[in-house]
C-alpha positions in Angstrom: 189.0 -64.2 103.9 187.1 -63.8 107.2 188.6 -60.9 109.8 187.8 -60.6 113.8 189.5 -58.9 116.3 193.0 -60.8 116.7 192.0 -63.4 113.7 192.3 -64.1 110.3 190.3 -67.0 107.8 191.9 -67.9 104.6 189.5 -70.5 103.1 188.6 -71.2 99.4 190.3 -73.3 96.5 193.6 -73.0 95.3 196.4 -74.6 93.3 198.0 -77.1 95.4 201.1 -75.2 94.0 199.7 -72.4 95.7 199.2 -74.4 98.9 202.6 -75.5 99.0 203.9 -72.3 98.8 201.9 -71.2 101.8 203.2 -74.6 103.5 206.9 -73.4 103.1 206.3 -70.1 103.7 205.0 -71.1 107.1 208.3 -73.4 107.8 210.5 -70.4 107.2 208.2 -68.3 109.5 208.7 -70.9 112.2 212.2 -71.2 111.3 212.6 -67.3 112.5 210.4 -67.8 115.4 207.4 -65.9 113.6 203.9 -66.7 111.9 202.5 -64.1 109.9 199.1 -64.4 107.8 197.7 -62.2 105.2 194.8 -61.8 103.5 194.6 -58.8 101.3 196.0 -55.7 103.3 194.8 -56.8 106.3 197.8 -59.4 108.6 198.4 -61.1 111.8 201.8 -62.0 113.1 201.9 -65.0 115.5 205.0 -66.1 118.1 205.0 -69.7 118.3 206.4 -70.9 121.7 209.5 -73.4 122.1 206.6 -76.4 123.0 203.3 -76.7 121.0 200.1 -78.2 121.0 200.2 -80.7 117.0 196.5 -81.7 115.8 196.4 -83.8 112.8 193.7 -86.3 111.3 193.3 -87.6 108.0 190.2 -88.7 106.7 188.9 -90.6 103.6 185.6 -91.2 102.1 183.9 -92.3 98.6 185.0 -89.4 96.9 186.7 -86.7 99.4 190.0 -87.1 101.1 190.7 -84.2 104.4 193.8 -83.5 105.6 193.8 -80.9 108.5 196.1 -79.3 110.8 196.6 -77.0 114.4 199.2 -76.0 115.8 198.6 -74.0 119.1 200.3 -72.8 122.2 200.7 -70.4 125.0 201.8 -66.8 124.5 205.6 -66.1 125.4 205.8 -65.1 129.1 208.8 -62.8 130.0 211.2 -63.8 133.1 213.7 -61.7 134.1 214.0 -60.0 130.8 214.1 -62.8 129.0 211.4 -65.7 127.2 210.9 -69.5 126.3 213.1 -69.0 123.4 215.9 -67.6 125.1 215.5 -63.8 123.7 
C-alpha cells in the first residue's frame, strides 16, 4: 500500500478469490454511488459521476497475460442545490 495526499496504491499478489471480492465490492460501491478504498487504517472514499471516462487493454505475451482498468471522471458540481445524480 502506497499513501499521498488524496491517494491510495494497493498493489501486490493476491488470490484471484481475493480479487474478485474487491471486484464486487467495487460494483456495490458504484451501485450506491460511492468508491471507497482501504488499505490498513488508512481510506479514500470516491463519488463517481453519472458519465465516466472507461480505459481497458488487454495484453498477452510468452508467458504473462495483463488485464488493466480506469475509470475516471469529474468531481460532482452543485447547481441549484442539487448534482449530476440528481441528489
Amino acid at each position: 500500500m502506497e499513501k499521498e495526499k488524496g491517494k491510495i496504491k494497493v498493489e501486490g499478489v493476491m488470490q484471484i478469490t481475493e480479487v474478485i471480492a474487491n471486484l464486487e465490492k467495487l460494483v456495490s460501491d458504484m451501485k450506491a454511488g460511492l468508491v471507497t478504498i482501504a488499505a490498513g487504517d488508512e481510506s479514500i472514499t470516491l463519488r463517481p459521476s453519472v458519465l465516466v471516462n472507461v480505459d481497458m487493454k488487454a495484453s498477452q505475451k510468452k508467458d504473462k497475460e495483463k488485464f488493466a482498468l480506469e475509470i475516471s471522471w469529474k468531481k460532482h458540481k452543485e447547481m441549484d442545490g442539487f448534482t449530476d445524480m440528481g441528489e
